[in-house]
N, C-alpha and C positions, 0 to 999 in steps of 0.2 A: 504494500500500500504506500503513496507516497504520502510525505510528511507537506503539510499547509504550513495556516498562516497562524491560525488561532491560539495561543497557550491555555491547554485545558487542564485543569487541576478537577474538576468535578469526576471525570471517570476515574483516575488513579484512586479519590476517594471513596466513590461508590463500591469500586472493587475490592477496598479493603477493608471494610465493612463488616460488620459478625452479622449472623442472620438474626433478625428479631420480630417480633408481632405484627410491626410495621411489614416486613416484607411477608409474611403469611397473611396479613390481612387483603393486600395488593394484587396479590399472586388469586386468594378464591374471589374476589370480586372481577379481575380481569378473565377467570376459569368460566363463571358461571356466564359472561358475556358470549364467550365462545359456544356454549350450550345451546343458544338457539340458531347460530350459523351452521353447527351440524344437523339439528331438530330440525333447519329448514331443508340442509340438504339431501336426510333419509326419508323427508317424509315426501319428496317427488313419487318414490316409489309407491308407497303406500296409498297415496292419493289417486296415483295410476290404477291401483289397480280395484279402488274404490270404487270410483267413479266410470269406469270402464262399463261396470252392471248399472251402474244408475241413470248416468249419459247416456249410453249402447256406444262408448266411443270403440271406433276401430282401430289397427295400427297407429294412423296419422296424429288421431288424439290421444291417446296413452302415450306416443314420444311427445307430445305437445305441453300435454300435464307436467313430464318430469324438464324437457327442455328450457320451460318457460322461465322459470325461476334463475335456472344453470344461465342461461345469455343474458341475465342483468345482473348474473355476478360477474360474467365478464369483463361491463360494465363498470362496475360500480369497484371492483378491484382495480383497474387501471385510471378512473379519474380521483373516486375518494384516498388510494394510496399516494396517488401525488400531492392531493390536499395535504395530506398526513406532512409529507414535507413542504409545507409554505406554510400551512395554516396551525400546524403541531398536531403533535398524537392525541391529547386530549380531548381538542376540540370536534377532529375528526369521530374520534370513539364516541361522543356523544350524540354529534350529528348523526352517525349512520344508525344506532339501536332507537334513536326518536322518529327517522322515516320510516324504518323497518314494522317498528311496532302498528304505526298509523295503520301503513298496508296493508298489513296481515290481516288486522281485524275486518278492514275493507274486504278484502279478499273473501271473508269469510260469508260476505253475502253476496256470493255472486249469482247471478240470475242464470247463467248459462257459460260456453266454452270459452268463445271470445273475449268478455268480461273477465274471466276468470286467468288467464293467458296474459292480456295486458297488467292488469292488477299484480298476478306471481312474477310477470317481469321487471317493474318496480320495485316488488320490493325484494327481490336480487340485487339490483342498482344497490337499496338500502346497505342489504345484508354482507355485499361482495367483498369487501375489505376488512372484516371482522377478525381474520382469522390473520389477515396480513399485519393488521395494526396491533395483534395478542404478542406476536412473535415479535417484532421491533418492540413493542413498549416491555415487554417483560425483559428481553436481550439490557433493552440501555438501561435497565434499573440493577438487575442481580448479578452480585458478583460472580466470574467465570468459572470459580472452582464450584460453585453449584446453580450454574443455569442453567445447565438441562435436567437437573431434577428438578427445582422446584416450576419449568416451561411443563414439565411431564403430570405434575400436579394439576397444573393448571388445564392439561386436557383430562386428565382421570376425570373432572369437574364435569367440561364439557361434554366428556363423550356419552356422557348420563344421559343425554340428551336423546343418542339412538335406540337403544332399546325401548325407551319410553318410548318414542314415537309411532315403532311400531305393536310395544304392547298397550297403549293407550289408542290408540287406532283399531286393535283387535277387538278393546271391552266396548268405545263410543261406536263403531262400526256394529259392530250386534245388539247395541238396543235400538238402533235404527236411527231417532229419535231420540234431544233432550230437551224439555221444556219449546217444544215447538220445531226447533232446529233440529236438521240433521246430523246425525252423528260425526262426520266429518269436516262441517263447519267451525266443531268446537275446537279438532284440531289445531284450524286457523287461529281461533277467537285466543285459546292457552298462550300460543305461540309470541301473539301481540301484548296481552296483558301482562305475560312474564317479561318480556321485555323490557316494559316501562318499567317494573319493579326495579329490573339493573340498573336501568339508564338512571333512575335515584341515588341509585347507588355509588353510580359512576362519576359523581359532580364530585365525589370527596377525592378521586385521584388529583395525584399535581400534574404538572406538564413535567416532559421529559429535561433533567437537567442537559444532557447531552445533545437535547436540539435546542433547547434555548441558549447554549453555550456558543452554538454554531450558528446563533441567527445575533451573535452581537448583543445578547440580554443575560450577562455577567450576573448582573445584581441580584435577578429573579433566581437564575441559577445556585445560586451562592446559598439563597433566600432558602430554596428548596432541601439541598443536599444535607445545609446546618438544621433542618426542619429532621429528616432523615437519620441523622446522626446522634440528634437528641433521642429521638423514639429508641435509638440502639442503645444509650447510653453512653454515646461516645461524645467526653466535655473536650477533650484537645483532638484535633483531627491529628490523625497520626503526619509527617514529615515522608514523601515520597514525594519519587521525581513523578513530575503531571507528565502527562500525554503528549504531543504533538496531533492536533487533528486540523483538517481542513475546514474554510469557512465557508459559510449555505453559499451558492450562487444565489442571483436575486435573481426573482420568475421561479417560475417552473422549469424544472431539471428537464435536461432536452436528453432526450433516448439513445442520444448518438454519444453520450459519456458513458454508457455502458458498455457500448464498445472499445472504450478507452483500452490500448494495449494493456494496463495491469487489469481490468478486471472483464477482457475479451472472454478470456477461457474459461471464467464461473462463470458469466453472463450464458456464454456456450451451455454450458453444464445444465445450468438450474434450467433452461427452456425449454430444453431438449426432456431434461426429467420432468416437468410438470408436464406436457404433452403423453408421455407412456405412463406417468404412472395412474393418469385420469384410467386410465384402463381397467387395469386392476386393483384398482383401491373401490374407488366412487363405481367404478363398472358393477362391484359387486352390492356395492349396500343402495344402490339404485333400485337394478333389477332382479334382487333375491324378491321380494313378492310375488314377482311376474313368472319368475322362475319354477318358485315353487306351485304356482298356478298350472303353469306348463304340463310339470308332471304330474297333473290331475288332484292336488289338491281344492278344494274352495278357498274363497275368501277370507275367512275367517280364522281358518286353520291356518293357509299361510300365511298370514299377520302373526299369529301365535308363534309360529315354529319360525318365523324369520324374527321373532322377538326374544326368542331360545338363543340362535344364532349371533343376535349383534348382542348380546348380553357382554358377550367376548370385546367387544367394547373400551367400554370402561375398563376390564380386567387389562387388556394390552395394554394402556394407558398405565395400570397402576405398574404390570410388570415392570415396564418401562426404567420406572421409576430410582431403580438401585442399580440398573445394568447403562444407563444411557452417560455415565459420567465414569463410567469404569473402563468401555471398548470406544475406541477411537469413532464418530461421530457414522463417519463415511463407511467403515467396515460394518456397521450394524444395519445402515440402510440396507447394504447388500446380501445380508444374512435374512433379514427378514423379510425381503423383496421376494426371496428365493423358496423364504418356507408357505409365503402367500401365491403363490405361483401352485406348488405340489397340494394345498390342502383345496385352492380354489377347480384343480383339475380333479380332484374326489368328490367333492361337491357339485358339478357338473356331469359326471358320469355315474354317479350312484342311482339306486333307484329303492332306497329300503330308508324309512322314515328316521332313525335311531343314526342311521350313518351318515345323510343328509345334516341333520342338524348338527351332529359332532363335526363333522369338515366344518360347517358353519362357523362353527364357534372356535373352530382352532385358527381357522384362517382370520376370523373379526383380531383373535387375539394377537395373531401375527401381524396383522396390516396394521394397528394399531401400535405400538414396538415400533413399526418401520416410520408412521405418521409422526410421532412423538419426535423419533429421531430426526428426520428431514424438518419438522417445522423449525425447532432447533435450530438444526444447521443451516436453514437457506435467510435467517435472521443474523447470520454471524459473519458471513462473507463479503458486506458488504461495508462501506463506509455510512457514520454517520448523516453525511449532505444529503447521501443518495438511497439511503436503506429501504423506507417503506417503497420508495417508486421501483428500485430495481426488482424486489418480493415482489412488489406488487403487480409489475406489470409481466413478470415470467411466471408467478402463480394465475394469472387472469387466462391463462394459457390453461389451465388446466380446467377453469370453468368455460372457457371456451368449446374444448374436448368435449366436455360433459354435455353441453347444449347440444353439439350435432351428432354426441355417440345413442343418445336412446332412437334417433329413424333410423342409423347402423344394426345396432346390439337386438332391439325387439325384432324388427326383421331377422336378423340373423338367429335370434334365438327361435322363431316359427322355420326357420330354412335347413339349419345344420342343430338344432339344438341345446341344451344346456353343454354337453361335452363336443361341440363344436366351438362355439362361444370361449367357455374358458379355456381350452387346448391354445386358442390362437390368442387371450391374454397371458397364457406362459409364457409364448415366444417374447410378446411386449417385454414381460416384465426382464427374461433374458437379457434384451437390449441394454435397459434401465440399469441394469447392474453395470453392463460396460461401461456406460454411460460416467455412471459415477464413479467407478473404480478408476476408470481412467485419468479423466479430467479433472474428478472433486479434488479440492487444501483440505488438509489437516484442520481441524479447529478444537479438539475438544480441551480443556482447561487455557486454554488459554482467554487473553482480554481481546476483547471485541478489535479494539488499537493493534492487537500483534496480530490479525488473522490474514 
């Protein structure tokens, strides 16, 4: 990385920091934000396969259901992450769960497909950068010798989100009806109202010392860090050499600095992986309802048994948790790229209910592991001026994927199958390994400045 212009003393201090209440209380409030940017994006699936009998929607609509959402996160990852650098992490965090929530509950009345489609498009736009701005704002706060457990924490939180989704989908789906509403709508209605609840929540974070440092606002910085230090108990900031980092350009960060020679070849890296791994990550916890419909389930049961399935969830997330700060960052994506690849081609070729759902669950638990790991690392790669936009706009590549893979995937799934389908995200996930073994830095213990 090259060295700027800025003298930064706030990261040297954040990073030597003890962990205290302050960063646990930070760490579940930014977790439970993340909760409903996965909640929104398991429950495409779910919805698909809802509304599929309610509508009579055919192929076009069921990819439309899940697509709808995925193309305004596209959206909403490549222009709210670059908010995120002009305008701060904070502001942005708040903005995007105050749109998100409106829409949803919008959504929730929607009259028919159309309605319903632009509405889940929006509030994608809302929801798109949720997960971009978790990993930047958690990165520039916790120190390096435990940022990716207490990042892993922070999804153990969120991932709670999928299993609920589809076992609260399974119980409001089967009583048809609540208090008037459709069972499905309440979906929506949860989605929105819990939102707001965070977004209350979310007024007590501070702004990121590390972008205010870079944007020429010393004082506040300063303001912030000594705020931070107190909660530790720390009355003399310890004596360390600061930082060297670079200062924000003004405007908007132009896309052609990430081609910059030092950081061409993660730029490479990270777009290339977001693009394969929409495959087999988001491929599976999309179309596991659809899937398990395929092989003659109904609705209800597969709702259940895919809520069996992503149970594995949350538990990935926790594994995570003591193994993500012990094996080198990049080596673990690649391990568990590789066991989500083997458990997702069992669960595609099976055909006996007990083995169906244990592949499920092993694979949720693998991909999860591999998720923890990658958010992690594609938050550590880059410099402070340019962090959320660079995430943000090679993760938008992956809800991109997601948007045009359900008219791919559900055709292919009625064409070649569930063990056609998965066999050909093995190959993907194959790539994905090269991909990263090859080209990924090193990052794990070390500060965000040395990576």
């Amino acid at each position: 990385m090259s060295q700027a212009t800025v003298q930064a003393g706030s990261a040297a201090r954040l990073d030597s920091l003890p962990i205290s209440g302050w960063h646990r209380r930070m760490t579940a409030i930014v977790g439970i934000g993340s909760f409903f940017d996965l909640y929104e994006v398991f429950l495409g699936g779910v919805l698909a396969a809802v509304l599929a009998e309610q509508w009579g929607l055919g192929t076009t609509g069921k990819s439309m259901v899940i697509a709808s959402a995925f193309a305004g996160m596209f959206v909403g990852a490549n222009v709210m992450s670059a908010l995120a650098d002009r305008w701060g992490r904070r502001r942005v965090f708040i903005l995007n769960l105050a749109s998100y929530s409106l829409l949803s509950i919008i959504a929730a009345f929607s009259p028919d497909l159309a309605f319903f489609v632009v509405v889940r498009f929006l509030c994608g736009v809302g929801i798109g950068s949720e997960l971009v701005l978790v990993d930047t704002y958690l990165a520039e706060f916790l120190p390096g010798r435990v940022r990716g457990r207490y990042v892993s924490w922070a999804y153990v939180v969120g991932f709670l989100g999928v299993p609920l989704a589809a076992l609260f989908g399974a119980r409001v789906v089967a009583g048809h009806q609540i208090l008037g509403l459709d069972g499905w709508r309440w979906l929506l209605i949860a989605g929105g109202l819990g939102a707001l609840f965070v977004l209350a929540a979310r007024t007590w974070l501070p702004e990121s010392p590390r972008w205010l440092e870079t944007h020429g606002r010393a004082a506040e910085s300063e303001e912030v860090v000594a705020r931070i230090e107190a909660a530790a108990g720390v009355t003399t900031p310890p004596r360390v050499d600061a930082a060297v980092i670079e200062a924000a350009p003004e405007g908007r960060v132009p896309l052609r600095r990430l081609l910059d020679p030092e950081y061409r070849r993660r730029t490479v890296m990270l777009a290339v992986f977001n693009v394969l791994q929409t495959v087999g990550y988001y491929g599976f916890g999309t179309l596991a309802p659809l899937v398990l419909v395929s092989k003659g389930y109904d609705v209800t049961d597969s709702l259940g048994y895919a809520a069996l399935a992503f149970a594995g969830y949350p538990l990935g997330a926790l594994v995570a948790v003591p193994i993500v700060e012990r094996l080198e960052r990049k080596h673990l994506i690649v391990v568990s790229a590789l066991l989500l690849a083997a458990f997702g081609l069992v669960f595609g070729l099976s055909t006996d209910t007990a083995v169906i759902v244990t592949a499920g669950f092993l694979l949720t638990v693998s991909s999860n592991v591999f998720s923890n790991a990658f958010h992690v690392y594609q938050a550590e790669i880059f410099p402070t001026t340019i962090r959320a936009t660079a995430v943000g706009t090679c993760y938008s590549l992956s809800r991109l994927i997601s948007a045009v893979l359900p008219f791919i995937a559900v055709s292919a799934l009625e064409t070649f199958h569930a063990g056609g389908v998965f066999a050909g995200a093995a190959v993907i996930m194959g790539l994905l390994c090269l991909d990263v073994g090859l080209l990924g830095p090193r990052s794990t213990g070390r500060a965000l400045e040395e990576v």
